[in-house]
C-alpha positions in Angstrom: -22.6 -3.8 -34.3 -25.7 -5.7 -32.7 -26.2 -4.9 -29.4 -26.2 -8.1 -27.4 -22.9 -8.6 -29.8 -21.3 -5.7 -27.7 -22.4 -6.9 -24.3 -20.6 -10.0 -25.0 -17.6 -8.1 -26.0 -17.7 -5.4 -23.0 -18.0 -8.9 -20.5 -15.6 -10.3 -22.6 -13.0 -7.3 -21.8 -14.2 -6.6 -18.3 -13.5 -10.6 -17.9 -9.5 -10.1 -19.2 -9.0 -6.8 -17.5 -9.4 -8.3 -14.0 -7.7 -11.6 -15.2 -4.5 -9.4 -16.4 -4.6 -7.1 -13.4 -4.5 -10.3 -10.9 -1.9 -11.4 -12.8 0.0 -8.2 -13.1 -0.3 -8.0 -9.4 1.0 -11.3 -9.1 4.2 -10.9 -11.3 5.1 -7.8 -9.5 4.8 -8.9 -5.8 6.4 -12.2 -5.8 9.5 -10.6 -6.6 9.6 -9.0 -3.5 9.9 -12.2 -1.3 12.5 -13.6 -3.8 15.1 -11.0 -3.7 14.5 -11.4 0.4 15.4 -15.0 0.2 17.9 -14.8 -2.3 20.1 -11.8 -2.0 21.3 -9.0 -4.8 23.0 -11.4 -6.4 20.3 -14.1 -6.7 18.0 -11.9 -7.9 20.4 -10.6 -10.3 20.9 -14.3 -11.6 17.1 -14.5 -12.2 16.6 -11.0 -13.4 19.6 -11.1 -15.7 17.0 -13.9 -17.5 13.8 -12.8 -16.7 13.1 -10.1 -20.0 13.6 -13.5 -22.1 10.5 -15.0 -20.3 8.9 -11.4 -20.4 9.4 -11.2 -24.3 8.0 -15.1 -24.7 4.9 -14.3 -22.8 4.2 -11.0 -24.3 4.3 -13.3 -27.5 1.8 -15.7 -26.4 -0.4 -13.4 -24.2 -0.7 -10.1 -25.5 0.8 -9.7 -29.3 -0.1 -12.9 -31.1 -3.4 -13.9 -30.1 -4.4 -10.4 -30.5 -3.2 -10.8 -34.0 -4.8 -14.3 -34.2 -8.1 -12.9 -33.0 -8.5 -10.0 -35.7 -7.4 -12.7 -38.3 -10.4 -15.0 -36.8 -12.7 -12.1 -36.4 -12.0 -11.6 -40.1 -13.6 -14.8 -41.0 -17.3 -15.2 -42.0 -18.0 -18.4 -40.7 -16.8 -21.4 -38.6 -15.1 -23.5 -40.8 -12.7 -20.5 -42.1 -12.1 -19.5 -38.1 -10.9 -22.6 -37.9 -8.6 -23.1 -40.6 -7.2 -19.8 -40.6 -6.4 -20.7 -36.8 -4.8 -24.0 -38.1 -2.6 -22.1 -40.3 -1.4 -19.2 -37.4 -0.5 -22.4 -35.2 1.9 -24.2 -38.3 3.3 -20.2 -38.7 3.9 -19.5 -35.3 4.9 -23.4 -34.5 7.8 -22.6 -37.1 8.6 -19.3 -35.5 8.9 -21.0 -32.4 11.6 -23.4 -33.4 13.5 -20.9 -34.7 13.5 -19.3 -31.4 13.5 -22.2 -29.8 17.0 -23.6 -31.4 18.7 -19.8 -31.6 18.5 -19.8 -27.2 19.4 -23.5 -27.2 22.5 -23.3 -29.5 23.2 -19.7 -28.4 22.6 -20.3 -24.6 26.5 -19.4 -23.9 27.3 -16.9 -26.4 24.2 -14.8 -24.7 25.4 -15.6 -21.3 29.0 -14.1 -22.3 27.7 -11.2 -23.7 25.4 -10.2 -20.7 28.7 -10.3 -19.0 28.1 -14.0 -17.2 28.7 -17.4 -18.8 27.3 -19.5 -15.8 24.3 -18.3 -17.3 24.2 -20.8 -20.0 22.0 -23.4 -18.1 19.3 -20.5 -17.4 18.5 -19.6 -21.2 18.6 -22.9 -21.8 15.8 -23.7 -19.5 13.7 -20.6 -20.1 14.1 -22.0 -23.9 11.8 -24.6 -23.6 8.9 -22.2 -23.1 8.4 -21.2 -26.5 8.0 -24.7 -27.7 4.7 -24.2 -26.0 3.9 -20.7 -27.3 2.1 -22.0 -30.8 -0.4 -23.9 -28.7 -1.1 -21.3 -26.1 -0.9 -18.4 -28.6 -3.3 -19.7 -31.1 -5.9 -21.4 -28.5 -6.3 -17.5 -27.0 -6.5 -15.8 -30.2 -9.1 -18.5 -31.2 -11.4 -17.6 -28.9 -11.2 -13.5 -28.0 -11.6 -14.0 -32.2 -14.8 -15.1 -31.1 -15.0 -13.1 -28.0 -15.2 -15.6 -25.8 -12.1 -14.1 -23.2 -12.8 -16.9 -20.7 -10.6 -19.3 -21.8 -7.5 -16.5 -21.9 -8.1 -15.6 -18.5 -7.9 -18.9 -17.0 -5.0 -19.6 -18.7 -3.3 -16.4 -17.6 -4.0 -17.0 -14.4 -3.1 -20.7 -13.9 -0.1 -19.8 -16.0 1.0 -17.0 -12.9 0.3 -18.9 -10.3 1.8 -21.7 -11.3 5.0 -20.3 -12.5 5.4 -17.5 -8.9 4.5 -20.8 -6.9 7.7 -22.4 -8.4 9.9 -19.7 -8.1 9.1 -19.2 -4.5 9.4 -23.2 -4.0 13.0 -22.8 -5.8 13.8 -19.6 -3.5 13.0 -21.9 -0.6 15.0 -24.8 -1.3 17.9 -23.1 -2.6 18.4 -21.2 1.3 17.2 -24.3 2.9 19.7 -26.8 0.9 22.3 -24.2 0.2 21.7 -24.4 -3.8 24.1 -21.4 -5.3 22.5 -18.8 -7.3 22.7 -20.1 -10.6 21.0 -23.7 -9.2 18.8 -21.5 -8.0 18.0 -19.4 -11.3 17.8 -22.7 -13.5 15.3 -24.0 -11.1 13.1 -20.4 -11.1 13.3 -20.5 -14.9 12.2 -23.7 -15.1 9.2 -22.8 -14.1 8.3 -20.9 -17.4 7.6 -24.3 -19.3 6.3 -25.8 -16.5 3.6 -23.3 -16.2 2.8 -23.2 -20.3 2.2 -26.6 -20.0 -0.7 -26.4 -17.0 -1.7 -23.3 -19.0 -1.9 -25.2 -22.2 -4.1 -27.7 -20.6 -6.9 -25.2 -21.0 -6.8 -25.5 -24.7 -6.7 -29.0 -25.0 -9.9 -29.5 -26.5 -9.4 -26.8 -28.8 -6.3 -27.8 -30.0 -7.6 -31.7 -30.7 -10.3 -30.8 -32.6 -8.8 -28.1 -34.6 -5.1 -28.1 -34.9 -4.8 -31.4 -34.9 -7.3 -33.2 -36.1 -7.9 -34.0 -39.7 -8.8 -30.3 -41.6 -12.5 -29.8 -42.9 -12.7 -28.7 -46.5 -12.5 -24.6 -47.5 -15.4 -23.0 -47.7 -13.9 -19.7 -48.8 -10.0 -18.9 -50.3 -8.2 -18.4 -47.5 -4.5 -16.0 -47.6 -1.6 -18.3 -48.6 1.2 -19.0 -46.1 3.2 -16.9 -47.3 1.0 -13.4 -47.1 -0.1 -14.6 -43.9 3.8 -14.8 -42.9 4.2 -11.2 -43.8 1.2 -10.6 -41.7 2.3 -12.2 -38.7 5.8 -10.8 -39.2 4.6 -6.9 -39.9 1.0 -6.8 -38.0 1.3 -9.8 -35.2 5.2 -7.9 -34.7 3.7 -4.4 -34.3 1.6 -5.8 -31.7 4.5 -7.5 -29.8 6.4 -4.6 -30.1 4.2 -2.4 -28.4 3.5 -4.6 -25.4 6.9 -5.4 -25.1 7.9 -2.2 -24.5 9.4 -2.1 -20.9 10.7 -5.9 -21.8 13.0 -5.1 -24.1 14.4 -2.0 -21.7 15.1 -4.8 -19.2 16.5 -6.9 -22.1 18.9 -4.2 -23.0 20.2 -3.7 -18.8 20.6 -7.3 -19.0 23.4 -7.0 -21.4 25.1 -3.8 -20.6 24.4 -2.7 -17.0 26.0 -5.8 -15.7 29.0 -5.1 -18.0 29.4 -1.9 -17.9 29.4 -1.9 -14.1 32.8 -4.1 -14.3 34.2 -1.8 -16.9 33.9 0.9 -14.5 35.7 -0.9 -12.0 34.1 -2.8 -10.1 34.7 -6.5 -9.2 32.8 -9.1 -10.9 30.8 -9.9 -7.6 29.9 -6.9 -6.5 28.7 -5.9 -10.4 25.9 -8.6 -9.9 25.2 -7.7 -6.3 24.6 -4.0 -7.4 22.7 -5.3 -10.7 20.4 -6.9 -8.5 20.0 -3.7 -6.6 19.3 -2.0 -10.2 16.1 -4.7 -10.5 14.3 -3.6 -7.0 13.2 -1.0 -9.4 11.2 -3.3 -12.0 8.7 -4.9 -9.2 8.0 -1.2 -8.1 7.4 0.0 -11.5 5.4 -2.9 -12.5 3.2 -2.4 -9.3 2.8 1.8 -10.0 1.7 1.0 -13.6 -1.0 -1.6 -12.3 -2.8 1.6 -10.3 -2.0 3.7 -13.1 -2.9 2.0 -15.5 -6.2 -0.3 -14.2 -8.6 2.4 -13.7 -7.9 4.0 -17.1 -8.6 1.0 -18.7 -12.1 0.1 -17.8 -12.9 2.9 -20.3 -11.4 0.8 -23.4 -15.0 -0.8 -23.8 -16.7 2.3 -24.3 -13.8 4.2 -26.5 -14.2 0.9 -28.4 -18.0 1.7 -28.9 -17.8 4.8 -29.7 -15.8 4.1 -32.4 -18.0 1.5 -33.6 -21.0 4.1 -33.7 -19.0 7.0 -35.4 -19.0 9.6 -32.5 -16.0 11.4 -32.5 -17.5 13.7 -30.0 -18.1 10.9 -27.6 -14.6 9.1 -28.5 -12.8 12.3 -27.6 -14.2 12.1 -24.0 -13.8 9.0 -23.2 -9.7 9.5 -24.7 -9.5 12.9 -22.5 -11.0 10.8 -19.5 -8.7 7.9 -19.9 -5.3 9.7 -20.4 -6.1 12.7 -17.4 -7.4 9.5 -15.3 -3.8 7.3 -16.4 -1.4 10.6 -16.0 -3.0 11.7 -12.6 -2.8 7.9 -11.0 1.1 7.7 -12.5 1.9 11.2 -11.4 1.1 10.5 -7.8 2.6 6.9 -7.9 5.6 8.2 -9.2 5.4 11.3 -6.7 4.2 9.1 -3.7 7.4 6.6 -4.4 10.1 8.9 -4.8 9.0 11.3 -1.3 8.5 7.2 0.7 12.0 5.6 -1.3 14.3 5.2 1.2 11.4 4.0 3.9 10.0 1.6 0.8 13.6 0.3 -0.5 14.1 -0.7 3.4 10.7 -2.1 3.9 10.4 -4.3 1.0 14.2 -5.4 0.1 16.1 -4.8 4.3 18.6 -1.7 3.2 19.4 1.6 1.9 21.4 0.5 -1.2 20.5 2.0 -4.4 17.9 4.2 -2.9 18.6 7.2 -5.2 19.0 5.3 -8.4 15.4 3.2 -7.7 14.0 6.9 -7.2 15.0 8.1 -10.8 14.1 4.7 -12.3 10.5 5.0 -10.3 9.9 8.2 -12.7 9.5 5.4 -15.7 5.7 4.6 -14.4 4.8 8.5 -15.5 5.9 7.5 -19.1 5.1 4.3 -19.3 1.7 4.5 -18.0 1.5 7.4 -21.0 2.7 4.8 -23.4 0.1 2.6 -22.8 -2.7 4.7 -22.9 -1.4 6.3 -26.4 -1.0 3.0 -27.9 -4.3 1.5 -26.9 -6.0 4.9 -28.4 -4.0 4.6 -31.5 -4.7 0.8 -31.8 -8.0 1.6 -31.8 -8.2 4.1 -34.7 -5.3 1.8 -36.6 -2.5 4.3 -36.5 0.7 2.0 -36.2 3.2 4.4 -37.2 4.0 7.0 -34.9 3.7 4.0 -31.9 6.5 1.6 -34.1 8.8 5.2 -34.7 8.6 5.9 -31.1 9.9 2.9 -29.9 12.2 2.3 -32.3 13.8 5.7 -30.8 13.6 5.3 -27.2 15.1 1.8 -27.8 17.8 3.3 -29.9 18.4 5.9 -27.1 18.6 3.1 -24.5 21.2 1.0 -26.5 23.0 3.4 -27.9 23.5 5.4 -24.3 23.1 2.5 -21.4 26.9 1.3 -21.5 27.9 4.5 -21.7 26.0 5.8 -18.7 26.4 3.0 -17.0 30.3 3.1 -17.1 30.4 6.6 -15.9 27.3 6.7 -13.7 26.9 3.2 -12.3 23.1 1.8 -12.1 21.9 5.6 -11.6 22.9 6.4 -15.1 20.8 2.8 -16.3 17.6 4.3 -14.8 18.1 7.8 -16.4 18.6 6.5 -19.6 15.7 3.9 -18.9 13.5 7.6 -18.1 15.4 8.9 -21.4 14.3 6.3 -23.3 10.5 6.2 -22.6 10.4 10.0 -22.5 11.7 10.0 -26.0 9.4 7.2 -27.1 5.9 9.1 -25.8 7.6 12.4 -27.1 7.5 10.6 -30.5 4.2 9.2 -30.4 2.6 12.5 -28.9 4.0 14.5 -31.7 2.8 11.5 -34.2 -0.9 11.3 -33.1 -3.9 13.4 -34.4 -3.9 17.2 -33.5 -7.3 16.2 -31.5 -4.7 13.3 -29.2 -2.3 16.1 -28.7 -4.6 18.7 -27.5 -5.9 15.8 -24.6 -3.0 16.9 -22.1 -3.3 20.8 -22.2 -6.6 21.4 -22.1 -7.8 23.5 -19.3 -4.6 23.8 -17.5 -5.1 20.3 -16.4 -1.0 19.6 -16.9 -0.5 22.9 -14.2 -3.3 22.0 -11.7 -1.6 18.2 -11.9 1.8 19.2 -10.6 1.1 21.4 -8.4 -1.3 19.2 -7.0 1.6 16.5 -7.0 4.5 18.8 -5.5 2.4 19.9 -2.5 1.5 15.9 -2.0 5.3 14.7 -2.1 6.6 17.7 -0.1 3.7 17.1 2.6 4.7 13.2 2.9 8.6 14.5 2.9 8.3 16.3 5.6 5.9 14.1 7.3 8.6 10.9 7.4 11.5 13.1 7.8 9.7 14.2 11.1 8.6 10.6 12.4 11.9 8.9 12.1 13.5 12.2 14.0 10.7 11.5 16.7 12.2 7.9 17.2 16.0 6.9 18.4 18.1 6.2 15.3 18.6 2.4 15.9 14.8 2.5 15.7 14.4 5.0 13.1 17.0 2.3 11.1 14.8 -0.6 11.3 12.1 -2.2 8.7 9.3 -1.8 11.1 9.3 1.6 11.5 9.9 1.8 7.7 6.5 0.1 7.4 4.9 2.8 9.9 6.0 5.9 7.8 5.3 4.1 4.2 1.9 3.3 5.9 1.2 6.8 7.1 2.6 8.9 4.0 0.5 6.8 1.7 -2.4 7.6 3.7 -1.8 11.0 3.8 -0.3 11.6 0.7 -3.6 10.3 -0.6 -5.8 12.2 1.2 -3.1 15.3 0.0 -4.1 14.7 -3.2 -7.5 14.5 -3.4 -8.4 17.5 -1.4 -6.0 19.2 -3.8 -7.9 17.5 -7.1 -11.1 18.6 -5.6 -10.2 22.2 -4.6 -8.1 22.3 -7.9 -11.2 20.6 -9.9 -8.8 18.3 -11.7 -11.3 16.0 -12.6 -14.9 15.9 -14.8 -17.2 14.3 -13.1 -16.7 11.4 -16.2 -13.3 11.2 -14.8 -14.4 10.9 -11.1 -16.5 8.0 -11.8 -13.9 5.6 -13.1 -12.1 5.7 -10.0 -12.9 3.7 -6.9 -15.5 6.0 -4.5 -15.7 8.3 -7.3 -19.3 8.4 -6.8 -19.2 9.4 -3.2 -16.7 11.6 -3.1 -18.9 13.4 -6.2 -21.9 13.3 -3.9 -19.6 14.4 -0.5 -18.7 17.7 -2.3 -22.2 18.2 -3.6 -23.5 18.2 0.0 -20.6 20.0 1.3 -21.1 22.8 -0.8 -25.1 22.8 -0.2 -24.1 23.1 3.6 -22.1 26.0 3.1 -24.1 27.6 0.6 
């Protein structure tokens, strides 16, 4: 691959990475401030719809165009790009009515099976997002194809801000004009289609001059509809499978949690109140797998090029680096948030409630952050099949078990069969990757160093805000602003905990230092310390 050719592409990536981690950041946080103005139950009403956005998006963000833009790639020359673009959008444009008219006609035969028929309105409003998904889909793919990932990270972002802006509006009128919770929720969802369309704006151009515009003549045989079809359906699926992982947990809570919650007795109301205790977890988990995962990924660029220069040696490196640097940032997420929970839990959402089923759901960031990594190492060396097995299982687990948990074991049997689920899913795809993949987590004792390193660190911050909030009189002790002082102060601490440890420990190759932030100093503060004592 020419060099300037793999500038482009490393820009290109570096260009998306901070585009999707803004955005990341963005879809986790604004959560927080909705379930404050709303209540449980509001932010059950919007969670109850959200994994239906989650699963549209994934489709038009991550799977498709990623598809699209290896079908692009494929092409040798403009006019091909093109058309083969011209046939994704009339593929996925038929795909999207199908979707489009199942929510629309099926709005309240959903709604009764999550449990909740007022519903209805909700998926009927989300609905209208995937009438826009063709456009935005295709336009992305189009141009990462060509590796120009400008385009798909101003769209990304306009798309966010957009959409968390009109959630936060709705939040705002619904306690100001005293909407109820479903008014609320139609209004929050509505925002989906509102944001594709200022999203879609983006590709206008694009989508004038080569979707709809009159088609230029082949220059080569392009694949007929109907192979392409397959391809969309078994390659383009694949690749919406794997990013909708976490999604389509979310989708499954959504009908059984809810439900199983009134089966075990509860009243109808106080199901959706403690449903929407259930979904503090998600905006915590999304915000431990943006640390845990955004560090790890800056070394995708250079996995990718040693790949495209045949040097295993190089490739396994770079793979070691980015899984130790992914499991040691989600081990001390998921570590930091369990020790700070009940201080966090009343800081962000005003109460105790749910504390100890948010702290076994906060154990999903270790394997989910592990997910990730796995798949983006086997997407890069084309091995599909362990990655499609192991999600097919944890899903199966999660379905098969939720209700059941959930019945007996309220919303703290949901997270442990969330934890089940993805445990089971990277146990598959571990066991399915090559024996060099495998070997990544137990070389040099690095799994043994890692949690000890991580008990110490959680015991230390334990003990730390046990010992503040017994300083303090208990209506003090009780209140959100302490809560912020002791998440504040174990955070720092439990930071500083863990990097003495890593560095005493040696955890890390200096490779592995230098992807995290101040990697470079701390390399050079040890070097000097040890030439002062020496």
């Amino acid at each position: 691959m020419p060099k300037d050719h793999l500038n482009t592409m490393f820009k290109g990536a570096l260009i998306l990475s901070i585009s999707s981690l803004v955005a990341k950041i963005l879809s986790a946080v604004y959560r927080i401030p909705l379930q404050n103005m709303v209540g449980n139950t509001g932010f059950y009403v919007y969670q109850q719809i959200y994994p239906l956005y989650g699963i549209g998006m994934t489709f038009a963000l991550n799977g498709f165009p990623n598809f699209i833009s290896k079908l692009v790639a494929e092409q040798p020359d403009e006019t091909s790009k093109s058309l083969i673009a011209r046939r994704a959008f009339h593929i996925l444009t038929g795909l999207s009515l199908i979707v489009f008219f199942g929510l629309q006609l099926g709005a309240t035969w959903i709604a009764v099976h999550m449990g909740d028929a007022s519903l209805a309105p909700i998926i009927s409003a989300v609905a209208w997002m995937f009438i826009f998904m063709p456009w935005l889909a295709t336009g992305r793919g189009y141009y990462q194809g060509k590796f120009l990932m400008g385009p798909t990270a101003v769209s990304q972002l306009i798309e966010q801000v957009v959409r968390v802006g009109i959630i936060i509006m709705a939040a705002y009128f619904s306690v100001r004009l005293g909407w109820d919770n479903y008014h609320m929720g139609t209004w929050a969802m509505s925002s989906a289609p509102i944001a594709a369309i200022c999203s879609s704006l983006i590709f206008t151009t694009f989508g004038l001059k080569y979707l709809l515009a009159t088609a230029p003549a082949a220059t080569r045989p392009l694949p007929s509809y109907r192979k392409l079809t397959k391809r969309f359906i078994v390659e383009g699926g694949t690749l919406c499978l794997v990013a909708a992982v976490v999604i389509l947990l979310q989708l499954v809570d959504s009908f059984t949690v809810m439900r199983g919650l009134v089966r075990q007795g509860q009243l109808p109301d106080v199901a959706k109140a403690l449903k929407g205790v259930y979904d503090r977890g998600q905006p915590l988990v999304q915000l431990g797998l943006v640390v845990a995962t955004a560090f790890s990924a800056t070394l995708l660029p250079a996995l990718t090029d040693a790949l495209a220069k045949r040097q295993p040696i190089e490739f396994k490196r770079q793979t070691q680096a980015m899984v130790h640097v992914s499991l040691a940032l989600s081990m001390a997420a998921t570590v930091g948030l369990i020790a700070l929970m009940p201080q966090i839990n009343r800081l962000l959402f005003g109460s105790l409630e749910g504390t100890t089923a948010l702290r076994i759901y906060i154990i999903s960031i270790l394997f989910a952050a592990l997910i990730t990594t796995y798949t983006s190492v086997l997407q890069s060396l084309n091995q599909y099949t362990a990655m499609i097995i192991g999600i097919i299982a944890g899903l199966a687990t999660k379905v098969l078990a939720n209700y059941v948990f959930v019945v007996h074991y309220g919303i703290n049997g949901a997270s442990a069969v969330t934890v089940l689920s993805l445990a089971v899913m990277f146990a598959v795809m571990w066991l399915g990757s090559p024996e060099d993949l495998q070997q990544v987590l137990l070389e040099s004792g690095y799994l043994i160093k890692l949690l000890a390193i991580s008990a110490v660190m959680g015991i230390v911050v334990i003990l730390t805000s046990h010992q503040m909030t017994a300083l303090v009189n208990p209506v003090l002790a009780n209140t959100r602003g302490m809560a912020g002082i002791v998440t504040v102060v174990g955070v720092v601490l439990g930071v500083i905990v863990f990097l003495v440890g890593a560095i005493y420990a040696r955890l890390f190759t200096i490779r592995e230092w230098l992807v995290l932030p101040y990697g470079k100093r701390l390399i050079k503060a040890v070097a000097k310390g040890k030439e002062h004592h020496s």
